[in-house]
N, C-alpha and C positions, 0 to 999 in steps of 0.2 A: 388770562394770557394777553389779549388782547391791550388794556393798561399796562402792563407793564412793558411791554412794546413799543409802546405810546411814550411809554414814560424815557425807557432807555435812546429813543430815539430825537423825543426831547431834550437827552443832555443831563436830566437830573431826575434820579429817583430818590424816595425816602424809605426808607427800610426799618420796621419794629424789631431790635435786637431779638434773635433768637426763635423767630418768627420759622414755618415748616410750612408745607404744603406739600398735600395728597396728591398729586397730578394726574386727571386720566385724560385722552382722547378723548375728543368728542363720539368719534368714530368707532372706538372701543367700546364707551359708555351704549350705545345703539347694541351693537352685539351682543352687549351681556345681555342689555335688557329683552331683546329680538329671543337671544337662545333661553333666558329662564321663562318667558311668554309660550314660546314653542315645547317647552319640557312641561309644561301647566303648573309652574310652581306658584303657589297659593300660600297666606297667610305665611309666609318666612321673612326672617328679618336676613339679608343680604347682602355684605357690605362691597360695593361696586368702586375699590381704590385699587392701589397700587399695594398697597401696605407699607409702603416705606415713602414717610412724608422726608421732602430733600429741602435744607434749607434755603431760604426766598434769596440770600447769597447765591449759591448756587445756580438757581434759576436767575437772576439777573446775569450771571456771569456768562450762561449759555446761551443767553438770549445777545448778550454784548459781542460774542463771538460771532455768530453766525452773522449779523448784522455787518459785523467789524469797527465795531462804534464803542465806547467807555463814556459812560456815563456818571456826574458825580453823584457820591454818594452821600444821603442825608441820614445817620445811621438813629433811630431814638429808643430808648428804654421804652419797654413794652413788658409785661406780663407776659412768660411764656406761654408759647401758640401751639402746642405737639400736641397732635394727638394718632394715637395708634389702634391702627384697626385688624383684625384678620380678613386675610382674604381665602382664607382654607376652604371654606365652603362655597366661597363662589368657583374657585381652584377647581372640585369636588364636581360640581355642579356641570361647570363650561371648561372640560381640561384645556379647550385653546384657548384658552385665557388667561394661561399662565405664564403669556409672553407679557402681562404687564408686570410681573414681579421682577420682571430679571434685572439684573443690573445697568445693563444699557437702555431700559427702557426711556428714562428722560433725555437721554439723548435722540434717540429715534420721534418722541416725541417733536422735540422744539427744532429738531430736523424737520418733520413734515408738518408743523404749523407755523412758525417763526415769519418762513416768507409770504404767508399769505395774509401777514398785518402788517 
């Protein structure tokens, strides 16, 4: 997050077509890891996202807004970058933590990181 704050703020970003990213909290990420440490969970695989990767568009865009700055765009062919993960079991796991799935999630995110780069 931090680069690309960096980046929109400088004026010009570059972007790999079709590019995705998992976004979590820093803040969030602590939580999970705080409440699976506290429940003793051992030897489990975990997956600590969001589950729904938002296009790196998308994120430039949110980050443009809040800032109020448009930044140009260097768009280049890239190999697609998706990947998909469940977060059922962490869901399962930590139920309050199933505010990272919702749909305003990235919003709420780059609302409370945005201004602090």
């Amino acid at each position: 997050m931090p680069a690309l704050v960096r980046r929109v703020r400088g004026g010009r970003v570059r972007l790999h077509r079709g590019a995705h990213r998992d976004l979590v909290d820093v803040a969030d990420l602590v939580r999970a890891i705080d409440g699976l440490l506290g429940q003793g969970v051992d030897n489990e695989v975990i997956n600590i996202a969001s589950g729904t990767p938002r296009p790196v568009e998308t994120v430039i865009q949110g980050i443009e807004e809040r800032l109020s700055l448009s930044a140009q765009r260097e768009v280049v062919d890239a190999p697609l970058a998706l990947t998909r993960v469940s977060v059922e079991k962490l869901c399962k796991l930590l139920p309050d933590l199933r505010s990272v799935t919702e749909p305003d999630y990235l919003d709420r995110l780059l609302d409370r990181d945005v201004p602090y780069y």
